[in-house]
C-alpha positions in Angstrom: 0.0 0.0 0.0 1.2 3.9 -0.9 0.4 6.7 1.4 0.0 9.8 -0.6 -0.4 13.0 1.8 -2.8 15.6 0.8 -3.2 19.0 2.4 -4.9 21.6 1.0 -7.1 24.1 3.1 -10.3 23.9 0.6 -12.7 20.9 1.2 -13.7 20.6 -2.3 -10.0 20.3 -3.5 -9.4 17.2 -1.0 -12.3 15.6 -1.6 -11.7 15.8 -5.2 -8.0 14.6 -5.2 -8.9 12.1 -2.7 -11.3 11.0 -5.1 -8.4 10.5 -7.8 -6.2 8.3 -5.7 -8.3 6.1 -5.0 -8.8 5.4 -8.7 -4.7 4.8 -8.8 -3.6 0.8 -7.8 -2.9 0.1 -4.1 -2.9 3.7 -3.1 -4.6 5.2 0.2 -5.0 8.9 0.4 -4.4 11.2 4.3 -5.9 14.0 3.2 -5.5 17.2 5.8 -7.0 20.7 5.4 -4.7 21.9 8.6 -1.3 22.0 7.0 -0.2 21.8 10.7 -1.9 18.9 11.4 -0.7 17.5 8.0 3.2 18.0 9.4 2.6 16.1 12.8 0.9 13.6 10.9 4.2 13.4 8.9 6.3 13.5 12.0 5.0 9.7 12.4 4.6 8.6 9.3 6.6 8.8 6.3 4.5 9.0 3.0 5.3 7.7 -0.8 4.1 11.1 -1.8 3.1 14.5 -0.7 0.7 16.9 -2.3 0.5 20.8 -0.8 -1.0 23.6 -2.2 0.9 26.9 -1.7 -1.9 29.3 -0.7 -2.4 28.5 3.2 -3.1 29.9 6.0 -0.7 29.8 8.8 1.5 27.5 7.5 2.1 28.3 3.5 2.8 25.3 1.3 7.1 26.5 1.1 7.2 26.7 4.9 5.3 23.2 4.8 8.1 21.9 2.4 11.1 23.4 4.2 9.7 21.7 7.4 9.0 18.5 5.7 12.5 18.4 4.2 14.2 19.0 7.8 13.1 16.2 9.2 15.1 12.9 9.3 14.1 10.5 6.3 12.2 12.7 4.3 14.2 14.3 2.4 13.3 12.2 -0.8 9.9 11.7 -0.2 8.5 13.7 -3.9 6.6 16.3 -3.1 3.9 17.9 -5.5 3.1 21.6 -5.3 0.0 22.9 -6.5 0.3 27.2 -7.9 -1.3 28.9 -10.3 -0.2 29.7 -13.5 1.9 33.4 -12.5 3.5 31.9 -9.6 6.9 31.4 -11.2 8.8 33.0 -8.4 6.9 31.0 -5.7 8.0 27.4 -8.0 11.3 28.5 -7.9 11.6 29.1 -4.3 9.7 25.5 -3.8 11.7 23.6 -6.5 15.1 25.4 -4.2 13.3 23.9 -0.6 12.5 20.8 -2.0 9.5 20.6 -4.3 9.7 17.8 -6.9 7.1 18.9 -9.8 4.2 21.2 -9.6 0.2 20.8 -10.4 -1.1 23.9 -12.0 -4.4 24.9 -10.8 -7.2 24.6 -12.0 -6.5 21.0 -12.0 -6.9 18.9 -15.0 -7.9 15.4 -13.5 -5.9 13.7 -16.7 -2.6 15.6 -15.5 -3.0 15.3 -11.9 -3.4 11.1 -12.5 -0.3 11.0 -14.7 2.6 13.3 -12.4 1.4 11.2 -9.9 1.6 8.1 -10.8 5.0 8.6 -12.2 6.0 10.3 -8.9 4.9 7.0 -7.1 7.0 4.6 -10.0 10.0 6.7 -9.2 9.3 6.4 -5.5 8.9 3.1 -5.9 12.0 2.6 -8.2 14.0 4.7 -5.9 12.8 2.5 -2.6 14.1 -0.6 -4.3 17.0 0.7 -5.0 18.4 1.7 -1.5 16.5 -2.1 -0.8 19.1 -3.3 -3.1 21.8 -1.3 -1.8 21.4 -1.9 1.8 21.5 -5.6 0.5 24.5 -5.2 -0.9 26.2 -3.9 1.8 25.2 -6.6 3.6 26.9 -9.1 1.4 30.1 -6.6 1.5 29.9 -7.3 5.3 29.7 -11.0 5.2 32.3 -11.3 2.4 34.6 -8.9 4.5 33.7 -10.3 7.9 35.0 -14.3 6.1 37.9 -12.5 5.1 39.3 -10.9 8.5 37.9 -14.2 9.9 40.8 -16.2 7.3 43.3 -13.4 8.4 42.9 -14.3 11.9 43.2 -17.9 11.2 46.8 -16.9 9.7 47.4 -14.8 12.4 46.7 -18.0 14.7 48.5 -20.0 12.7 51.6 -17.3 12.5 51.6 -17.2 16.0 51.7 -20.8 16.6 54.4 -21.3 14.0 56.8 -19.1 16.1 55.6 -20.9 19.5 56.5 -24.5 18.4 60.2 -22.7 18.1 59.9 -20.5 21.2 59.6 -21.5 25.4 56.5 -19.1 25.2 53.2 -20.2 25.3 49.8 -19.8 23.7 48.5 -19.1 27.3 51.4 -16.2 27.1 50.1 -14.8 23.2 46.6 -14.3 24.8 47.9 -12.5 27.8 49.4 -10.4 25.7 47.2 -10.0 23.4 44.0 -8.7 26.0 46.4 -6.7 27.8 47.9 -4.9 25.1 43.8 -4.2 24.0 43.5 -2.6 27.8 45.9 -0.5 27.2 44.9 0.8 23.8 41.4 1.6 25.5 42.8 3.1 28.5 44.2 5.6 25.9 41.5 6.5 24.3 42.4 4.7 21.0 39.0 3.7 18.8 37.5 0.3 19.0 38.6 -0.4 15.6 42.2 0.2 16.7 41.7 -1.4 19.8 40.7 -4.8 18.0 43.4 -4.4 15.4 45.6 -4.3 18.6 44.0 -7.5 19.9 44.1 -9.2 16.5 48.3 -8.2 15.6 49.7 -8.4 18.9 50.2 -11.7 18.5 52.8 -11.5 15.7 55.1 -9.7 17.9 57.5 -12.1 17.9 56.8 -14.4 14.9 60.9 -13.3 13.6 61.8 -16.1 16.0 61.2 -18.2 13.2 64.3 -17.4 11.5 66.2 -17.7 15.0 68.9 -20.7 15.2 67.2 -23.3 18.0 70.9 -23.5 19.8 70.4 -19.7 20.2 66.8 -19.4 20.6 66.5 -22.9 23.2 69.0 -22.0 24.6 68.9 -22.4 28.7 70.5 -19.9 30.0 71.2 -16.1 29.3 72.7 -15.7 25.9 76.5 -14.0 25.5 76.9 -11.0 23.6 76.9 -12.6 20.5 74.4 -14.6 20.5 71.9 -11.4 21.3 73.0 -10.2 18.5 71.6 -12.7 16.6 68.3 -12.6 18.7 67.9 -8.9 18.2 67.3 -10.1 14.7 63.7 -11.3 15.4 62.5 -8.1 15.0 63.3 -7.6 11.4 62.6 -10.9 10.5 59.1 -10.7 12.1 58.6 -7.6 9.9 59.9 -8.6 6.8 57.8 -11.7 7.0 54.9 -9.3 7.4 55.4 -6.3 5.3 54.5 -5.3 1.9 51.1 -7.2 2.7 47.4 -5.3 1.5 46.4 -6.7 4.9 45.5 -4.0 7.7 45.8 -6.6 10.3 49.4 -7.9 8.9 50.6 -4.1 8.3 50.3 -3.6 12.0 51.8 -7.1 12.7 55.0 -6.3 11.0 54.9 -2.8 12.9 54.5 -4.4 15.8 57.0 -7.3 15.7 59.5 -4.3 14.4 59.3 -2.1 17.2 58.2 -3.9 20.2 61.9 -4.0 21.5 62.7 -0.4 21.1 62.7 1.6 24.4 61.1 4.8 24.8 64.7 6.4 25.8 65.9 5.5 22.6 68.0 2.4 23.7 66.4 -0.3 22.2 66.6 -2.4 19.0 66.5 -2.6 16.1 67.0 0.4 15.1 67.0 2.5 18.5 63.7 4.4 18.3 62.8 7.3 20.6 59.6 8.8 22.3 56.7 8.5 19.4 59.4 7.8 16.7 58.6 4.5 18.2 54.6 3.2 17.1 51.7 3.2 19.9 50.9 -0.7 18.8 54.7 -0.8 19.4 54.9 1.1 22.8 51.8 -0.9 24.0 53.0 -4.3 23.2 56.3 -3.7 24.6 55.1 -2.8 28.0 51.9 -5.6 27.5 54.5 -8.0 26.3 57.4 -7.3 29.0 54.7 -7.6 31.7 53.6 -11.8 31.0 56.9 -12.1 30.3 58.3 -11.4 33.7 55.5 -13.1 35.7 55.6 -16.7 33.4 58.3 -19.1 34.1 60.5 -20.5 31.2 62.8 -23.2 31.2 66.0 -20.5 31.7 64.2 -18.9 34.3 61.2 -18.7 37.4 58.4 -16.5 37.3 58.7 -13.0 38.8 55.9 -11.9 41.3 53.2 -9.4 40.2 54.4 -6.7 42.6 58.3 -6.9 41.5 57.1 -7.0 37.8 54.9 -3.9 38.7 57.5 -2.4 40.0 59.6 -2.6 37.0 56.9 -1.0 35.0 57.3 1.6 37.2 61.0 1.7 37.2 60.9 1.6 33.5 58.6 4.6 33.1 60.7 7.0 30.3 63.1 5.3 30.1 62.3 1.5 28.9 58.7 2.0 28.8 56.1 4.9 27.5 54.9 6.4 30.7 51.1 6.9 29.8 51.1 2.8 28.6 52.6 2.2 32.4 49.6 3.9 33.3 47.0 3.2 31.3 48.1 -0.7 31.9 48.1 0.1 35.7 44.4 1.9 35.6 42.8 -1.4 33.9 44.5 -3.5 36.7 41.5 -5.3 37.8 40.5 -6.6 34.2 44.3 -7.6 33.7 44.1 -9.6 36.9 40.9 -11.5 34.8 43.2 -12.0 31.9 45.9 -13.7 34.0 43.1 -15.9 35.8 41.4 -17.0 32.1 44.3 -17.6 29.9 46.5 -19.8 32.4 49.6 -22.1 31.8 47.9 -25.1 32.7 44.7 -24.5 30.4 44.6 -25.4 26.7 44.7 -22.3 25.2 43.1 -21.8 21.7 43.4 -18.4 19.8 40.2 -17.2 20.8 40.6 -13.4 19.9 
């Protein structure tokens, strides 16, 4: 069924064009002879077409049009204007608020059937249209949503790659992983970010692929030289990564770069300072550093919570950014959650 508004202060014109609506298919006529009325009426309803006459009182058929036009979804409901013949000024001031076509009066019952039945095809057409758009947009969604869901899938399987070659755990890529997201909210970083940040932090150290095992299982602290090689890790993790279309592997590779630099400037590879250094990068490292400390490896024992705070701490401008200390200290209470969900002893799948 198609509403057509009608408002038109004399009786005889609304029961006349009321008349010819109902001789169009499927078509119910509102008619109003308080153009007032006829807006709050609008207010709740949105109609397939509207027909005003310009000479009102009170409200005029322009102001009726400008009022129509202001309110949310209806600015492309047609509008009909009915003048008279010497009202060019007043059609162009209504075709400039809004007014789709014009009925010249007196009314010729042929004409006033044919504008408005094309105005409801074009409606009509138009309607399907943004049906078919919004559908489409909805398979853009489902196709893009598959896609990010096989990019996490290589993100898990990334991940895991490095961990079969690393003393780290799954449990430890999670940990991570949520408190790194914390941190990015605690700083006021977008939602979308913050999920990236959730979705990459896992590749931080996926370079440890290209690590020698005697260097990289090794069970004790490594000699100068052989931290050399380590420090490598980071540019392997981002050359591994880089070059990709993918937003979530662009901030991988960013990530596994510059998780190691320190906010001071001493740090590797390249010895990044202050913001030189990424935020994914300056989030992960403190995020990262953190589980690190307070999860025991096979070279060493776990650190307790309160000396690994107090490193943060320690580290503040120097190792680590101060306002990711911070932020990572304010969400303390959901970071205490992380360490009780994603424990050493569970079986941990990638469950980003």
């Amino acid at each position: 069924m198609q509403h057509v508004l009608i408002v038109d202060d004399t009786e005889i014109n609304l029961i006349l064009f009321s008349a010819l609506v109902k001789k169009l298919d499927d078509c119910e006529a509102h008619v109003f002879a308080n153009s007032r009325q006829a807006l709050a009426w609008t207010q709740d309803n949105v109609p397939d077409l509207i027909i005003v006459d310009y000479m009102m009182p009170e409200l005029d058929g322009l102001d009726f049009i400008r009022l129509v036009r202001e309110m949310p979804g209806r600015k492309l409901v047609p509008i009909l204007m009915i003048t008279a013949n010497d009202q060019k000024p007043i059609r162009y001031r209504a075709l400039d608020l809004g007014a789709n076509d014009f009925l010249t009066k007196p009314i010729d019952k042929v004409e006033f059937l044919a504008r408005t039945r094309n105005m409801l095809s074009l409606n009509q057409a138009r309607k399907h249209m943004a049906d078919h758009a919004s559908w489409l947009a909805g398979e853009v969604r489902k196709a893009t949503k598959e896609i990010m869901a096989r990019e996490r899938e290589t993100v898990f399987r990334l991940s895991k790659a490095a961990e079969y070659r690393d003393p780290e755990t799954g449990a430890h890529i999670l940990r991570m992983a949520h408190f790194s997201m914390l941190i990015a909210r605690e700083l006021g970083l977008s939602e979308e970010d913050q999920q990236l940040l959730l979705e990459a932090a896992p590749m931080h150290d996926i370079g440890k692929v290209g690590i020698p095992d005697k260097i990289l299982l090794k069970p004790a602290r490594l000699n100068e030289q052989e931290f050399e090689v380590m420090k490598q890790h980071a540019v392997f993790g981002y050359e591994l990564l880089s070059g990709s279309s993918s937003k979530l592997l662009q901030a991988g590779a960013d990530i596994a770069r510059g998780h190691h630099e320190k906010f001071d400037g001493s740090g590797y590879p390249y010895g990044l300072k202050g913001e030189q250094i990424p935020i994914f990068s300056r989030i992960v490292a403190v995020a990262d550093v953190f589980d690190a400390l307070t999860s025991e490896r096979p070279y060493k024992k776990a650190w307790e919570v309160p000396v690994a705070v107090d490193f943060l701490k320690k580290g503040r401008g120097t190792h680590f950014d101060p306002a990711c200390v911070d932020a990572f200290l304010r969400a303390w209470d959901e970071v205490e959650k992380v360490r009780s969900k994603y424990r050493e002893d569970q079986l941990i799948s990638l469950d980003l």
